[in-house]
Structure formats: C-alpha cells, structure tokens
Biopython code that builds the backbone (N, CA, C, O; Angstrom):
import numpy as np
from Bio.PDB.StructureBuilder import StructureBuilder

atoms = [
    (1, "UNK", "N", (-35.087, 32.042, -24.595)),
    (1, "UNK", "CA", (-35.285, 31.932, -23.182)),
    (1, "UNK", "C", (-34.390, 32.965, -22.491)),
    (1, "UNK", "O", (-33.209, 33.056, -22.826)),
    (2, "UNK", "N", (-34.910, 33.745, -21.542)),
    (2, "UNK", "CA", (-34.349, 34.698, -20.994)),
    (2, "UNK", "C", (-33.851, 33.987, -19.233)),
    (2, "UNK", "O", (-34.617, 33.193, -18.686)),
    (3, "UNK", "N", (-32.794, 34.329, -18.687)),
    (3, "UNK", "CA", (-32.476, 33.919, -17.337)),
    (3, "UNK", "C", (-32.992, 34.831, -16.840)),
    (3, "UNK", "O", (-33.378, 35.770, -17.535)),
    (4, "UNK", "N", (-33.202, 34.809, -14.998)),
    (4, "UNK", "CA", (-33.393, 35.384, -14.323)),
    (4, "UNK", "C", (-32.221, 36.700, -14.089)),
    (4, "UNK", "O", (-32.500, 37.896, -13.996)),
    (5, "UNK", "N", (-31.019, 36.148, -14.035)),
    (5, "UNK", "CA", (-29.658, 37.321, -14.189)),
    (5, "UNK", "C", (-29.896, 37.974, -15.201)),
    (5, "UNK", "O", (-29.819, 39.193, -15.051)),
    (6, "UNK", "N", (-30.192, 37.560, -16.311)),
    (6, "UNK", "CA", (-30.503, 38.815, -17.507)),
    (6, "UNK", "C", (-31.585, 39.849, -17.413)),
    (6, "UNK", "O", (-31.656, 41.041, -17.712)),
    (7, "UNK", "N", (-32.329, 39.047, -16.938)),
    (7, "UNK", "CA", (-33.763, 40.182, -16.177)),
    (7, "UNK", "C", (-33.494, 41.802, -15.519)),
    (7, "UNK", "O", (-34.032, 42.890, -15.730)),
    (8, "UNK", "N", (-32.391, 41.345, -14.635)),
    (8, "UNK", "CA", (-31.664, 42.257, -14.247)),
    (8, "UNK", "C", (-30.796, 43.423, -14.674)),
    (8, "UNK", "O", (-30.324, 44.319, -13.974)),
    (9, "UNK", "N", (-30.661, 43.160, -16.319)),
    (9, "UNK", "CA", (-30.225, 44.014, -17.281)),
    (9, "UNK", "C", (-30.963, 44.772, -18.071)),
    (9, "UNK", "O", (-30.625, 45.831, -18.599)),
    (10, "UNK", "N", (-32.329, 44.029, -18.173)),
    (10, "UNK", "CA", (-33.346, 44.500, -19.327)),
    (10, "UNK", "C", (-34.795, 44.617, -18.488)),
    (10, "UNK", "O", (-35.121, 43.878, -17.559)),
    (11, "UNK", "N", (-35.401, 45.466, -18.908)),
    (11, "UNK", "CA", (-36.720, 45.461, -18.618)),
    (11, "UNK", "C", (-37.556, 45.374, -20.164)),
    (11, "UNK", "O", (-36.964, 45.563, -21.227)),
    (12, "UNK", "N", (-39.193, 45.019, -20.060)),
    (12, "UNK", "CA", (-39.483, 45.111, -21.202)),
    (12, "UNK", "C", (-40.958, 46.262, -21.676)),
    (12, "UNK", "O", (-42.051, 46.300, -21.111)),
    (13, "UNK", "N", (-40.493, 47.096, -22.874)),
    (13, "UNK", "CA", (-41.484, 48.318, -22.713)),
    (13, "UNK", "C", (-43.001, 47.710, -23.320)),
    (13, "UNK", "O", (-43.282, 46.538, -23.573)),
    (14, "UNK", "N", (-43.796, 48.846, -23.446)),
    (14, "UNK", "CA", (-45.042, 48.426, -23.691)),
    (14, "UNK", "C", (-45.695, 47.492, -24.582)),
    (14, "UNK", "O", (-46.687, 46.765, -24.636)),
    (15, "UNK", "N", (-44.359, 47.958, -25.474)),
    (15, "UNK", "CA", (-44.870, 46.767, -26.897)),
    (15, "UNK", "C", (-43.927, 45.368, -26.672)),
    (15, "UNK", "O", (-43.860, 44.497, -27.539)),
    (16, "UNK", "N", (-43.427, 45.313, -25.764)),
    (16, "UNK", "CA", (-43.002, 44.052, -25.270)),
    (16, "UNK", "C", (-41.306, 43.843, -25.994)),
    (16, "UNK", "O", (-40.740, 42.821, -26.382)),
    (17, "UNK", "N", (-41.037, 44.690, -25.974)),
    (17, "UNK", "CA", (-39.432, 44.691, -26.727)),
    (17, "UNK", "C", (-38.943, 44.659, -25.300)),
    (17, "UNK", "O", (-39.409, 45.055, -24.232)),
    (18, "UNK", "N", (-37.856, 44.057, -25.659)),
    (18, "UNK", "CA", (-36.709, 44.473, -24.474)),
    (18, "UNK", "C", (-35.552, 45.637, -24.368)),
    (18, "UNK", "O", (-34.724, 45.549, -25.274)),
    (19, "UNK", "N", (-35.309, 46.836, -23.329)),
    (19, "UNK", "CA", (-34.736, 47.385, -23.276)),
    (19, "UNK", "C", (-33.633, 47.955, -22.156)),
    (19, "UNK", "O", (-34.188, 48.070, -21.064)),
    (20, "UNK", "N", (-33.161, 48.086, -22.145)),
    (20, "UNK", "CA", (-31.743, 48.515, -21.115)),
    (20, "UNK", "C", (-32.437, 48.764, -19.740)),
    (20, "UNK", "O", (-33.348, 49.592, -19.735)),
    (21, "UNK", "N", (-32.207, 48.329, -18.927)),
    (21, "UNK", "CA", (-32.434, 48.801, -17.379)),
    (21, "UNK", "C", (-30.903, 49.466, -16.712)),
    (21, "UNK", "O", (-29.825, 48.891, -16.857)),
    (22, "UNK", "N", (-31.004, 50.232, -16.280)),
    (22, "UNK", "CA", (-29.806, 50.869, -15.458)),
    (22, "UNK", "C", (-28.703, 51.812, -16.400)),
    (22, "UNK", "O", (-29.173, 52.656, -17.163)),
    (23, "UNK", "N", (-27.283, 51.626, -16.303)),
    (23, "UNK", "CA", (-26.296, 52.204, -17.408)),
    (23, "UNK", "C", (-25.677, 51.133, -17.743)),
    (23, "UNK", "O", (-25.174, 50.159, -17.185)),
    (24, "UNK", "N", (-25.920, 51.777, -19.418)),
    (24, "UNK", "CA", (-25.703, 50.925, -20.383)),
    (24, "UNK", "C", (-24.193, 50.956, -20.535)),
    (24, "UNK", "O", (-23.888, 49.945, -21.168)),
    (25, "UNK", "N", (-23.105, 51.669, -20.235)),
    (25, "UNK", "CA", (-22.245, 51.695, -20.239)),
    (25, "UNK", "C", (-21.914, 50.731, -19.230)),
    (25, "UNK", "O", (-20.733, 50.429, -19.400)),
    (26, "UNK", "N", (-22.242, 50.314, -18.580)),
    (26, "UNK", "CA", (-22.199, 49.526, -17.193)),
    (26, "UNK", "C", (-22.523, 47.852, -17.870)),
    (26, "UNK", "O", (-22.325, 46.981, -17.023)),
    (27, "UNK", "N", (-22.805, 47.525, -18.718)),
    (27, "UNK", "CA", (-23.625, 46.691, -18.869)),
    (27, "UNK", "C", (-22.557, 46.612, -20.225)),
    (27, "UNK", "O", (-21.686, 45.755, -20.075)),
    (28, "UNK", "N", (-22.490, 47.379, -21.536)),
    (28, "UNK", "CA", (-21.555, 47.293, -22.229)),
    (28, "UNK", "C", (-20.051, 47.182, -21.849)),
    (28, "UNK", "O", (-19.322, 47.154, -22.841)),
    (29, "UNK", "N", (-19.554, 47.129, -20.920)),
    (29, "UNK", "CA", (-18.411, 47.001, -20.375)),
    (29, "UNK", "C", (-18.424, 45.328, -19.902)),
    (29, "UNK", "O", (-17.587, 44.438, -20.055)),
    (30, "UNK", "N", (-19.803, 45.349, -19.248)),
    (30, "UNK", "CA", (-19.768, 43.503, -18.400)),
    (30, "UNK", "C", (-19.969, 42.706, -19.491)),
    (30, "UNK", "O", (-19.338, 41.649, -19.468)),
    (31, "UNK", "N", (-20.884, 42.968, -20.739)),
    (31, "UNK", "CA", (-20.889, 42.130, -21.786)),
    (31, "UNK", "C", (-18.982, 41.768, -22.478)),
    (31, "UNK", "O", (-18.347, 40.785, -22.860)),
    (32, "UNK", "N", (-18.797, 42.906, -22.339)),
    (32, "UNK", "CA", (-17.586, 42.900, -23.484)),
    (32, "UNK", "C", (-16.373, 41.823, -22.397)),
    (32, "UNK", "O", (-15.652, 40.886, -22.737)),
    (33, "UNK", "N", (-16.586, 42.480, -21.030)),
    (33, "UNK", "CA", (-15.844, 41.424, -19.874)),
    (33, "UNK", "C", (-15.854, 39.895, -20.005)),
    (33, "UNK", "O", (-14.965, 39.049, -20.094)),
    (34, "UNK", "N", (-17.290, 39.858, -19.982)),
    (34, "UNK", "CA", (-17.518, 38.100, -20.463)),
    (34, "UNK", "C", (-17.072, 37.825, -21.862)),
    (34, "UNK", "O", (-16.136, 37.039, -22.014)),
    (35, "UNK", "N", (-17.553, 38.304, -22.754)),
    (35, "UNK", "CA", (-16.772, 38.197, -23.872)),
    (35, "UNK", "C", (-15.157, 37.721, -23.728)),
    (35, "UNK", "O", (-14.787, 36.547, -23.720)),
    (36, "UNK", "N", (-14.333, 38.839, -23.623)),
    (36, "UNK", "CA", (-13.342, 38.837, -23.122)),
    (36, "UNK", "C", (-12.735, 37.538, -22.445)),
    (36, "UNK", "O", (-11.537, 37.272, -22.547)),
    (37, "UNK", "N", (-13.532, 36.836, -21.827)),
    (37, "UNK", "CA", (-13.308, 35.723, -21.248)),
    (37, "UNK", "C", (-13.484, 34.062, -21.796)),
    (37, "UNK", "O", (-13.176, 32.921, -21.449)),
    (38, "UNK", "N", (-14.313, 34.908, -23.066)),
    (38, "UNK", "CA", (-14.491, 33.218, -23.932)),
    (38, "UNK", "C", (-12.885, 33.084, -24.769)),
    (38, "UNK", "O", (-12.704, 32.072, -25.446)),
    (39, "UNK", "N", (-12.186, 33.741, -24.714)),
    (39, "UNK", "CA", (-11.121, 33.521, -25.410)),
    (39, "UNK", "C", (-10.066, 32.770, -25.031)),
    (39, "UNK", "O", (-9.468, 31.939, -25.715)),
    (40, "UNK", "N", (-9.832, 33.133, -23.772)),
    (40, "UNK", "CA", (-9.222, 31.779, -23.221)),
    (40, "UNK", "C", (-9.427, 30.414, -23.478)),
    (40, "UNK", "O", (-10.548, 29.970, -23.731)),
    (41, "UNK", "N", (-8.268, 29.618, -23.424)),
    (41, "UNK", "CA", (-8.133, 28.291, -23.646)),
    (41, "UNK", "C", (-8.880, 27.680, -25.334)),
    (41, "UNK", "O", (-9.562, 28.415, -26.049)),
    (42, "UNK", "N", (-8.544, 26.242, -25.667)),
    (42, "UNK", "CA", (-8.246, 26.087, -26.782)),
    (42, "UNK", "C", (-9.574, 26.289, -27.826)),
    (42, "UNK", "O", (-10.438, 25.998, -26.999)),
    (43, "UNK", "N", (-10.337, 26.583, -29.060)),
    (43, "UNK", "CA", (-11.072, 27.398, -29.686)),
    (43, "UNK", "C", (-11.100, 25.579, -30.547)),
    (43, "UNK", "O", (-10.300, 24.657, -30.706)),
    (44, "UNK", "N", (-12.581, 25.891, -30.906)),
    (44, "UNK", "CA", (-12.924, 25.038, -31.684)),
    (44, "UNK", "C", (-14.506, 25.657, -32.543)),
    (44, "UNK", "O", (-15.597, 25.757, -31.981)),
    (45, "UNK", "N", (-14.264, 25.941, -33.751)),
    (45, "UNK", "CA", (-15.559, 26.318, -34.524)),
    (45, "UNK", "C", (-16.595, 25.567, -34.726)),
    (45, "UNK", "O", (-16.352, 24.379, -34.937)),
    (46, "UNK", "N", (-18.140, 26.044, -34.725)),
    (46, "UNK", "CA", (-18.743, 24.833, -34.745)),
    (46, "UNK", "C", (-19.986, 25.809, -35.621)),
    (46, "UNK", "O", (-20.232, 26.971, -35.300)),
    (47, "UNK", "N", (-20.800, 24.962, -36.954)),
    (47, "UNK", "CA", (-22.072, 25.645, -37.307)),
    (47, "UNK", "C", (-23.105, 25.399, -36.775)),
    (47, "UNK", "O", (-23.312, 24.266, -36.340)),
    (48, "UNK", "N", (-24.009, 26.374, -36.672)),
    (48, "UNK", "CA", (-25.322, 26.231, -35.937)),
    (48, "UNK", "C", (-26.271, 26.526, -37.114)),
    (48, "UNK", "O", (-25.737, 27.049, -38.091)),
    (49, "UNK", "N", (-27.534, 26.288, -37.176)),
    (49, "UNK", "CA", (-28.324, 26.705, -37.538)),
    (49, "UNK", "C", (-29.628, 27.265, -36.975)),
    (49, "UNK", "O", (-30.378, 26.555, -36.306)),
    (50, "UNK", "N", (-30.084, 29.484, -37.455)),
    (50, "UNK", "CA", (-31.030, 29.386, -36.384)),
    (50, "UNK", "C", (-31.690, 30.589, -37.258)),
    (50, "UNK", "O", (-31.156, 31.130, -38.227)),
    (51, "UNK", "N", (-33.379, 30.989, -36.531)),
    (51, "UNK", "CA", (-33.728, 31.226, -37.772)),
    (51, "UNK", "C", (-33.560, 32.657, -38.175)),
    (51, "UNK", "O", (-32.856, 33.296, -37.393)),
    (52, "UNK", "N", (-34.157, 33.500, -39.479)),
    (52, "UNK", "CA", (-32.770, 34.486, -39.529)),
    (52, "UNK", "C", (-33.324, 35.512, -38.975)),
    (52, "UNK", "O", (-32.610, 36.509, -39.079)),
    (53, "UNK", "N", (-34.858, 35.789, -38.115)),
    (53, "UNK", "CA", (-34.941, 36.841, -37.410)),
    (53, "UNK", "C", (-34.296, 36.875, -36.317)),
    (53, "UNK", "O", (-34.087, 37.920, -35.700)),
    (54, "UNK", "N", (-33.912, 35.746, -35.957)),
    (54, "UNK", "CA", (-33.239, 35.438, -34.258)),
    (54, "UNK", "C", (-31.886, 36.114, -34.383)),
    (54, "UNK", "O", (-31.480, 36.763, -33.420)),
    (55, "UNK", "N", (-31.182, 36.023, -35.441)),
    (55, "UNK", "CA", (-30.066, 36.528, -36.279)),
    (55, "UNK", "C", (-29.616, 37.766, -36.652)),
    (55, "UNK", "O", (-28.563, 38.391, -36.774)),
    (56, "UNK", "N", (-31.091, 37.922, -36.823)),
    (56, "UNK", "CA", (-30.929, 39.698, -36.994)),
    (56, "UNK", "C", (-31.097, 40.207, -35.837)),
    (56, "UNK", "O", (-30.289, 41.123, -35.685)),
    (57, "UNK", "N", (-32.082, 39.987, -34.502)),
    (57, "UNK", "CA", (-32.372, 40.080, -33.439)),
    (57, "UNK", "C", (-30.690, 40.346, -32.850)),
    (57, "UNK", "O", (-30.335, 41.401, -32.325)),
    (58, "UNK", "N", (-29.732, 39.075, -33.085)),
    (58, "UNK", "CA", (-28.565, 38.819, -32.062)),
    (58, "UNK", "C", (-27.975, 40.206, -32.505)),
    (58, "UNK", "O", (-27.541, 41.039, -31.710)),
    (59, "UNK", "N", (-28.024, 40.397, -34.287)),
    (59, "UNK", "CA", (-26.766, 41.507, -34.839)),
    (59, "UNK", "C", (-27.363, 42.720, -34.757)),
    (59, "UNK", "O", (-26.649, 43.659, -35.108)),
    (60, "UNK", "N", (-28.530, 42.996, -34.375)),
    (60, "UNK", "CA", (-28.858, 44.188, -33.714)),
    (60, "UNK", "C", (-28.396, 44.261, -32.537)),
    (60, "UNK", "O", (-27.804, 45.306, -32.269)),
    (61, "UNK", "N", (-28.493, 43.327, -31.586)),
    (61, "UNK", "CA", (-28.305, 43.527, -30.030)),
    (61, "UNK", "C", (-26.654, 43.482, -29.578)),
    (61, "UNK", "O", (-26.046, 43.567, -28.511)),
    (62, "UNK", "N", (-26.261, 43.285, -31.125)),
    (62, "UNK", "CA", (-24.654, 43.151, -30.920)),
    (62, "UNK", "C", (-24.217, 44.767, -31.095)),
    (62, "UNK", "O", (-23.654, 45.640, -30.434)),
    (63, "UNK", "N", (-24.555, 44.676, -31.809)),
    (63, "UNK", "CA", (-24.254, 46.744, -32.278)),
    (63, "UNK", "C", (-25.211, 47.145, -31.147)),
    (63, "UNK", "O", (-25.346, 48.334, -31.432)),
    (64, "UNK", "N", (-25.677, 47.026, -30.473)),
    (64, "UNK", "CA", (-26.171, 48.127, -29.341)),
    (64, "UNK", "C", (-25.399, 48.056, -28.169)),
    (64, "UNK", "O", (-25.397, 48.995, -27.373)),
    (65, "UNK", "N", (-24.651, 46.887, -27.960)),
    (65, "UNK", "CA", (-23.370, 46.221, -27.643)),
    (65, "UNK", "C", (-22.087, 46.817, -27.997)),
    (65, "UNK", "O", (-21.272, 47.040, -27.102)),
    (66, "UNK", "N", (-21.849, 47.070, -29.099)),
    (66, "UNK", "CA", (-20.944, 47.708, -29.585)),
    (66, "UNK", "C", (-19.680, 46.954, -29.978)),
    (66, "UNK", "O", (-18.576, 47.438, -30.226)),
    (67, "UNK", "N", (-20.178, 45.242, -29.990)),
    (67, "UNK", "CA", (-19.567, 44.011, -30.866)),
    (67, "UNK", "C", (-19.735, 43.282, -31.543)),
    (67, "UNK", "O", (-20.912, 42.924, -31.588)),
    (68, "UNK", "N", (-19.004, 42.744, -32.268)),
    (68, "UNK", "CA", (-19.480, 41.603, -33.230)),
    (68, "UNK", "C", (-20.348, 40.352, -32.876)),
    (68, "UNK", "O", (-20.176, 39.549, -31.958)),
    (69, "UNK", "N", (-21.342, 40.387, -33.851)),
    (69, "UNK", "CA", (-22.858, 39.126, -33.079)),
    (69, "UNK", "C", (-22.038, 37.897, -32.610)),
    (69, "UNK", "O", (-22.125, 37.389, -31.492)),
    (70, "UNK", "N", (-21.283, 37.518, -33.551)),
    (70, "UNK", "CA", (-20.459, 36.180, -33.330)),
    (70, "UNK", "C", (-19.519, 36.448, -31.537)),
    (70, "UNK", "O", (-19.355, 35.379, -30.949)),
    (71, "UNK", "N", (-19.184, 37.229, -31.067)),
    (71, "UNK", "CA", (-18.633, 37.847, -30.072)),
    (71, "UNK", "C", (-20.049, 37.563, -29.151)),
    (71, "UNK", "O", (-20.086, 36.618, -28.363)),
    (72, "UNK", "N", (-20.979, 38.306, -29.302)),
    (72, "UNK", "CA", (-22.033, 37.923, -28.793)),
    (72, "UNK", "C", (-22.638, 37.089, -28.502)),
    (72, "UNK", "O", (-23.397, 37.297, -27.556)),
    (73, "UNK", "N", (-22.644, 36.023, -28.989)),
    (73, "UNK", "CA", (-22.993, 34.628, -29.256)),
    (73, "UNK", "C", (-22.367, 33.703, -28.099)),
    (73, "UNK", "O", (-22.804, 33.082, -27.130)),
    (74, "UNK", "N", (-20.979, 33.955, -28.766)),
    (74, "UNK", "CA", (-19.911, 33.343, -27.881)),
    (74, "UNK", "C", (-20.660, 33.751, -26.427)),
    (74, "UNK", "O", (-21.319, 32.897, -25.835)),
    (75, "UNK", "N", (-20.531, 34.957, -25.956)),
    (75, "UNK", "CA", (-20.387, 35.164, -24.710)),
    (75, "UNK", "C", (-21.600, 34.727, -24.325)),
    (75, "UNK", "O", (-21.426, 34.084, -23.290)),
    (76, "UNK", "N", (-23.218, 34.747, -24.744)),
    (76, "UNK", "CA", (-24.230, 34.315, -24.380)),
    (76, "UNK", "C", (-24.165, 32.639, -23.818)),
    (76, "UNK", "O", (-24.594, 32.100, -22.798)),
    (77, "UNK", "N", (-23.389, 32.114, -25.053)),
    (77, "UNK", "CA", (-22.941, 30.385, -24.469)),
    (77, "UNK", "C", (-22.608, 30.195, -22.938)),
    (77, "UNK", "O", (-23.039, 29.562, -21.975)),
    (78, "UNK", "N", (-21.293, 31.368, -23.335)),
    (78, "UNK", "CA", (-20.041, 30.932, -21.745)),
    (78, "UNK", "C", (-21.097, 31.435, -20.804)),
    (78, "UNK", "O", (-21.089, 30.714, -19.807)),
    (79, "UNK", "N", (-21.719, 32.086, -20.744)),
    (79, "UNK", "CA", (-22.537, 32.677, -19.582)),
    (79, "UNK", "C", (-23.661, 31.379, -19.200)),
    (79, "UNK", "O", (-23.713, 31.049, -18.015)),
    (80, "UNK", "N", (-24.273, 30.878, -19.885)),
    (80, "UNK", "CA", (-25.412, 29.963, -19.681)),
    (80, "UNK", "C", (-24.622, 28.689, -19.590)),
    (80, "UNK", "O", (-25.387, 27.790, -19.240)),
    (81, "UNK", "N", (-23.205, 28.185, -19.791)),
    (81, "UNK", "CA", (-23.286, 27.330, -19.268)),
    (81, "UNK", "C", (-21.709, 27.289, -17.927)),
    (81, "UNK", "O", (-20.815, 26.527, -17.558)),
    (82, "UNK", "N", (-22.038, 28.142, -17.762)),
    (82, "UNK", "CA", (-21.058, 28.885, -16.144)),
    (82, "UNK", "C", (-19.914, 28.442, -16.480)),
    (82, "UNK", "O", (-19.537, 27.735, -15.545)),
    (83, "UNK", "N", (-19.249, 28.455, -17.181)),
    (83, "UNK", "CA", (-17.560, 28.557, -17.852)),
    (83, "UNK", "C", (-17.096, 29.503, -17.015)),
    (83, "UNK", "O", (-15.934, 29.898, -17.114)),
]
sb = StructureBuilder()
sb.init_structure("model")
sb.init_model(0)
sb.init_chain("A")
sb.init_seg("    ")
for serial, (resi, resn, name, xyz) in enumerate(atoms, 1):
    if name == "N":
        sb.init_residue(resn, " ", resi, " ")
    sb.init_atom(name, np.array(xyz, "f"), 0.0, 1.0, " ", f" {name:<3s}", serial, name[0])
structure = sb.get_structure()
C-alpha cells in the first residue's frame, strides 16, 4: 500500500514500476533523516514474515537509497505510524 505523501516522491512509468519524482538526492537525504530518527529511544527486535519478492523489492529500494533494507524497513514503520 502506497500513502498519499509517498506519491509525492514517486511517480509510476509505463510499465507500472515506480520511480523517483523530483531530486533524488533530496529524497535520499529525507529517507536517511527519518531513518535517523527511528533510533531514538529504547529498541526492541521483532521477526516478521514477508514474501521474498517484497524483500527483494525493499533491498533493491534500499540500495537506491543508499541503506541497509532493515534501515529501510525501520523507517517505512516510523513513518506510517507518525512516531
């Protein structure tokens, strides 16, 4: 599920992929910001299970990111649930 605020980051091309709208440097900086922000306060690990294209999907979109998926992850959480 995509938010409406994320919309605002990505547009999607013909074959229906999603790709960068605006500068990506701009956008790799705000990801890594939120990121940045799940670290605060006390850390508790937890397993998920999900399936493994979604997985490969995240650890691609993490390296285009230019962080670790698990980093990614994290920050996708704190964002969707307004931490």
């Amino acid at each position: 599920m995509v938010h409406d605020d994320e919309r605002d980051d990505y547009t999607t091309s013909d074959e229906g992929e999603w790709k960068p709208e605006g500068d990506l440097r701009e956008q790799k900086q705000k990801w890594a910001s939120l990121a940045r922000g799940t670290l605060d306060g006390e850390r508790r690990r937890i397993s998920i299970s999900i399936p493994e294209r979604d997985l490969a999907k995240l650890k691609t979109r993490a390296a285009e990111e230019g962080m670790p998926y698990q980093t990614l992850i994290n920050s996708i959480l704190h964002k969707y649930v307004g931490s």
